[in-house]
C-alpha positions in Angstrom: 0.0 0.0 0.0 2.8 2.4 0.9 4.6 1.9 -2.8 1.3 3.1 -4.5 1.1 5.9 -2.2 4.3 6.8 -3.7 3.7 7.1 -7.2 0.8 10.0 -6.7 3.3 12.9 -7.7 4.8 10.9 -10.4 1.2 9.9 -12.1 -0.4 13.7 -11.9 0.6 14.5 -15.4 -0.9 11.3 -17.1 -3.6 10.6 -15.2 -4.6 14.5 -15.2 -6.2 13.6 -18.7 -7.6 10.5 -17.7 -11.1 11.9 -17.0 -11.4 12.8 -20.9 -10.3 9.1 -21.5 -13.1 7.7 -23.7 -14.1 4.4 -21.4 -14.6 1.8 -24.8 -10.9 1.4 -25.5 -9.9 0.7 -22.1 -12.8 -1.4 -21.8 -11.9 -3.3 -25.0 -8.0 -3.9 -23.5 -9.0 -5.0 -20.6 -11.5 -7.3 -21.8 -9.5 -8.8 -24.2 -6.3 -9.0 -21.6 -8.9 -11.1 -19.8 -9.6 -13.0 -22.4 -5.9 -13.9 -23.8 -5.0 -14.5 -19.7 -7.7 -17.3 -19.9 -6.6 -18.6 -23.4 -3.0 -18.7 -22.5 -3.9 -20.2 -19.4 -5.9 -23.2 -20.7 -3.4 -24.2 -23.1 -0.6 -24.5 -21.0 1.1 -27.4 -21.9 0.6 -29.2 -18.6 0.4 -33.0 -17.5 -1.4 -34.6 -14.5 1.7 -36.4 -13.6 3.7 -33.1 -13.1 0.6 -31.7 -11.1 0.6 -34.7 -9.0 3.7 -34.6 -8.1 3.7 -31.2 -7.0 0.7 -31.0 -5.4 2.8 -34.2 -2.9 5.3 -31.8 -2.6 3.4 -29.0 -1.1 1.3 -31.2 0.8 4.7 -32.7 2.5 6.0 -29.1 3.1 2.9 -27.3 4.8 2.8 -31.0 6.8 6.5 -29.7 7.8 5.4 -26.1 8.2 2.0 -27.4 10.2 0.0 -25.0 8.1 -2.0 -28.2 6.4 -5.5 -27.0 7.8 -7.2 -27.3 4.3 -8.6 -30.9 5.0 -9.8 -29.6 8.1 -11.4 -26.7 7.0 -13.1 -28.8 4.4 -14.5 -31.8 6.3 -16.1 -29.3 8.7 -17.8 -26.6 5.4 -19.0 -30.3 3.8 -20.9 -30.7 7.4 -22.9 -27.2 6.8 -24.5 -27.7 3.1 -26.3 -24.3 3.4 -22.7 -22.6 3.7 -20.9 -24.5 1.2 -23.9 -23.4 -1.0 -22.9 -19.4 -0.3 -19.1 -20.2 -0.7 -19.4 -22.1 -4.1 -21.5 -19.3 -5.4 -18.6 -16.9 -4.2 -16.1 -18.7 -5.3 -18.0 -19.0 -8.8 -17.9 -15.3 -9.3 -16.6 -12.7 -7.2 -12.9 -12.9 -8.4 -14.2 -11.5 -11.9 -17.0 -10.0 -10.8 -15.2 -7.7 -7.6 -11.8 -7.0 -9.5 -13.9 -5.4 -12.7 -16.3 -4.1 -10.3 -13.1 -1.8 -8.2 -11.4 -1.3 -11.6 -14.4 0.5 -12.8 -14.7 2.2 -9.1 -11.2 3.3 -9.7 -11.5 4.6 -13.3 -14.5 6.9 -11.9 -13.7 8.4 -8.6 -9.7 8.3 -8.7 -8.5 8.4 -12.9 -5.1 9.8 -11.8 -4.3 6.4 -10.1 -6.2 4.6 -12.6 -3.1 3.5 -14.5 -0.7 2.5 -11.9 -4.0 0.6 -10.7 -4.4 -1.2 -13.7 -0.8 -2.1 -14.7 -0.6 -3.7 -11.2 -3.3 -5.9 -12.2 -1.8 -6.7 -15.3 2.0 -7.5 -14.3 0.4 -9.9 -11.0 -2.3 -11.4 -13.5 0.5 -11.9 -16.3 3.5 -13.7 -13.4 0.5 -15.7 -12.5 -0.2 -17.0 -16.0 3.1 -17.6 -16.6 4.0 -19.9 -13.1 0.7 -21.7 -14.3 2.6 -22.9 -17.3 5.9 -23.4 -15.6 4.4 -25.4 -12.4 1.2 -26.5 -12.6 -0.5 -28.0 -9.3 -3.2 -30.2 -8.6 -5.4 -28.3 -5.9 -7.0 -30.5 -2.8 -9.9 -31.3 -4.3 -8.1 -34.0 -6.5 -7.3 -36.6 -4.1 -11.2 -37.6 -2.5 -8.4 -40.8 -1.8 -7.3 -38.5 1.3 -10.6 -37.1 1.8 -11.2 -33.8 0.5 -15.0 -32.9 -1.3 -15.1 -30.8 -3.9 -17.6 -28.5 -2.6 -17.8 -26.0 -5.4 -19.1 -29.2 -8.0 -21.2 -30.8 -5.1 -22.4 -28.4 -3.2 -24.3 -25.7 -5.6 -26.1 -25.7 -9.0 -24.5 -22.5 -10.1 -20.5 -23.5 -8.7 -21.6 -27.2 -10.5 -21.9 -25.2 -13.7 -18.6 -23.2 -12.8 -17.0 -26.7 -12.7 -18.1 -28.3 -15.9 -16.9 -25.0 -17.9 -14.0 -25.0 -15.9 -12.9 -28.5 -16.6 -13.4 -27.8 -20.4 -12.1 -24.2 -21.1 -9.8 -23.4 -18.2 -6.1 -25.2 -17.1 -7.2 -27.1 -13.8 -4.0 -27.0 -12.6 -3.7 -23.4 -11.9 -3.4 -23.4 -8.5 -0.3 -21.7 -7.7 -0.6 -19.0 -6.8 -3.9 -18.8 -6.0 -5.5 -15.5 -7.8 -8.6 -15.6 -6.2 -6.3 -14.5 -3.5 -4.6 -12.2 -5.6 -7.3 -10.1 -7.2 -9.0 -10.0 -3.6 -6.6 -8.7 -1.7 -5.2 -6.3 -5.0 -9.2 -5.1 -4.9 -8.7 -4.5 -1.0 -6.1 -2.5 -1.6 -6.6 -0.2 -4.4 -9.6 0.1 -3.2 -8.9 1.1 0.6 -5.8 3.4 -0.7 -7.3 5.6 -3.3 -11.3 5.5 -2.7 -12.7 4.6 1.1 -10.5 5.6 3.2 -11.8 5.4 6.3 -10.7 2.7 9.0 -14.5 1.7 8.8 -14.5 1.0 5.0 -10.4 -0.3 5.5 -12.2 -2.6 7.6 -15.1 -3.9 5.6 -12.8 -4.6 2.9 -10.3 -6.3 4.5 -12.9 -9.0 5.0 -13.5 -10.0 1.6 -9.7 -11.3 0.9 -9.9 -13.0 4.2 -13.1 -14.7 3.4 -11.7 -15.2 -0.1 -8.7 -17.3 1.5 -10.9 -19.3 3.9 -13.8 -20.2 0.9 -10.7 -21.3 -1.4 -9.1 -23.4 1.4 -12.4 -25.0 2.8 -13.7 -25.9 -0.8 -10.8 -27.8 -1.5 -9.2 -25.8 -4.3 -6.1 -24.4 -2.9 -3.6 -25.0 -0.5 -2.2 -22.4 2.2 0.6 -21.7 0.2 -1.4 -20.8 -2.4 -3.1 -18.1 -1.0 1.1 -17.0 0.1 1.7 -17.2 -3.1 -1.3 -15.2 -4.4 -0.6 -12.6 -1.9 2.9 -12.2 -3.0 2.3 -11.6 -6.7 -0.1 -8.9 -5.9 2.6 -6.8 -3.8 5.3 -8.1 -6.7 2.5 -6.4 -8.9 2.4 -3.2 -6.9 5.9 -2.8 -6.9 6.9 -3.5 -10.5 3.7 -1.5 -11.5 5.5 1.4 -9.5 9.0 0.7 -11.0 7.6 1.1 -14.6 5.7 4.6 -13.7 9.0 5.5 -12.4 10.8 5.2 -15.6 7.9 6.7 -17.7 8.0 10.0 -15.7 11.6 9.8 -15.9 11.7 9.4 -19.7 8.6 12.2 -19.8 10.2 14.3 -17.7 13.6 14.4 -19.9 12.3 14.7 -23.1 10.8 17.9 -22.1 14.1 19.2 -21.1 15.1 17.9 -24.5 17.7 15.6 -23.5 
C-alpha cells in the first residue's frame, strides 16, 4: 500500500487527462487481456503427472510447516450444506466480478491512479499466467483418496456449472498461486488506498480477501501456500507497477528538457 502511495506525484501528469479518456478502448484492453490471460492459461502445456507430483510436494511441506488445515477446513464446510452453498457461489464469481467491479470504481472516482491501478493488475495477473505454465498443481480437491470434497461441483447448482466450464475451457492446474487471493486482496487494496478511506471502509474490505482465502481453502481448491503465493504476486505487482511509472515519468520528464 505504501509503494502506490508513492507514485501519486509521479502519475499527476498522465492521469490528469484520464477523466477525458473515452471508457470503450480501455474497456476493450481490458476485456480482451482477460480474455488472452484465460486462453493462455488453458493451453498450458501441462500434465497430471507433473501436477501430481507437486501437489505431494506442497502437501509434505505445509505437513512440515504445520499450516496443512485445508482438510480440516473442508470436512467441517462439507458438514454445513447451506454454507458451502454461499461459498461455491462466491467462489464462482466474485474474483471476476469484484476485480472489474473496483477497476471500474477506480476509473470513476480516482483516474489519476487509474493507470498504476491497472498495470498492477496486469504485471500480477501476467507472473501468474506464466507460473501456471511453468508449475502447474493439482489443488485438494483431486485426491477424494485422502478425503477432500469438492464443494464447489457438489455443493451448488451455479458453482456445479462453474466446474463443468472450468474442466473444459480453463487449465485445472492453476493453482499456484492462488489469484482468487490475488485479485482479492489487490481489490482491497486499491480500493482502501485511493477511494474509502476510512478505517471503517479499510475494515469492511479487509474481510472479503480474508473470506476469499478461507472459501478457497475449505472448498478444496487451494492450498495455504497458495493463498502466500497469491498474496505475493499482488505486492510483486504493486511494486513493479510502481518501477515502470517511475521510468515513464523519468523518460517524460527528460524529453521535455530535450535531452
Amino acid at each position: 500500500m505504501s509503494v502506490a502511495l508513492k507514485t501519486d506525484q509521479r502519475t499527476a501528469v498522465s492521469g490528469a487527462s484520464a477523466n477525458v479518456r473515452k471508457p470503450l478502448p480501455e474497456i476493450a484492453l481490458v476485456g480482451t487481456c482477460a480474455l488472452l490471460y484465460s486462453l493462455m492459461c488453458a493451453i498450458a502445456p501441462v500434465t497430471r503427472v507433473a501436477a501430481v507430483r507437486h501437489a505431494r510436494q506442497i502437501l509434505r511441506l505445509e505437513n512440515y510447516l504445520g499450516i496443512n488445515v485445508e482438510l480440516a477446513l473442508n470436512t467441517w464446510l462439507s458438514h454445513h450444506p447451506w454454507l458451502a452453498n454461499v461459498s461455491a457461489v462466491f467462489y464462482s464469481v466474485s474474483f471476476f466480478a469484484v476485480t472489474f467491479t473496483a477497476l471500474a470504481i477506480v476509473w470513476v472516482k480516482r483516474p489519476d491512479r487509474y493507470d498504476f491501478v491497472r498495470n498492477s493488475l496486469f504485471v500480477m495477473t501476467g507472473g501468474a499466467m506464466i507460473t501456471y505454465w511453468v508449475y502447474p498443481l493439482a489443488p485438494p480437491r483431486f485426491f477424494p483418496s485422502l478425503g477432500y470434497v469438492d464443494a464447489v461441483a457438489t455443493q451448488s447448482t451455479l458453482g456445479s456449472g462453474y466446474s463443468t466450464a472450468f474442466s473444459y475451457l480453463a487449465n485445472s492446474y492453476a493453482a499456484m498461486p492462488s489469484m482468487h487471493t490475488g485479485w482479492a486482496v489487490w481489490s482491497a487494496i486499491v480500493l482502501g488506498t485511493f477511494v474509502f478511506k476510512s478505517w471503517r471502509a479499510r475494515a469492511i474490505l479487509a474481510l472479503h480477501p480474508l473470506y476469499t482465502i478461507w472459501v478457497i481453502l475449505a472448498t478444496a481448491n487451494h492450498y495455504v501456500l497458495d493463498a502466500v503465493g497469491g498474496i505475493v504476486f499482488c505486492l510483486l505487482g504493486f511494486l513493479l507497477a510502481n518501477l515502470i511509472i517511475t521510468r515513464v515519468s523519468q523518460r517524460q520528464s527528460l524529453e521535455a528538457r530535450g535531452v
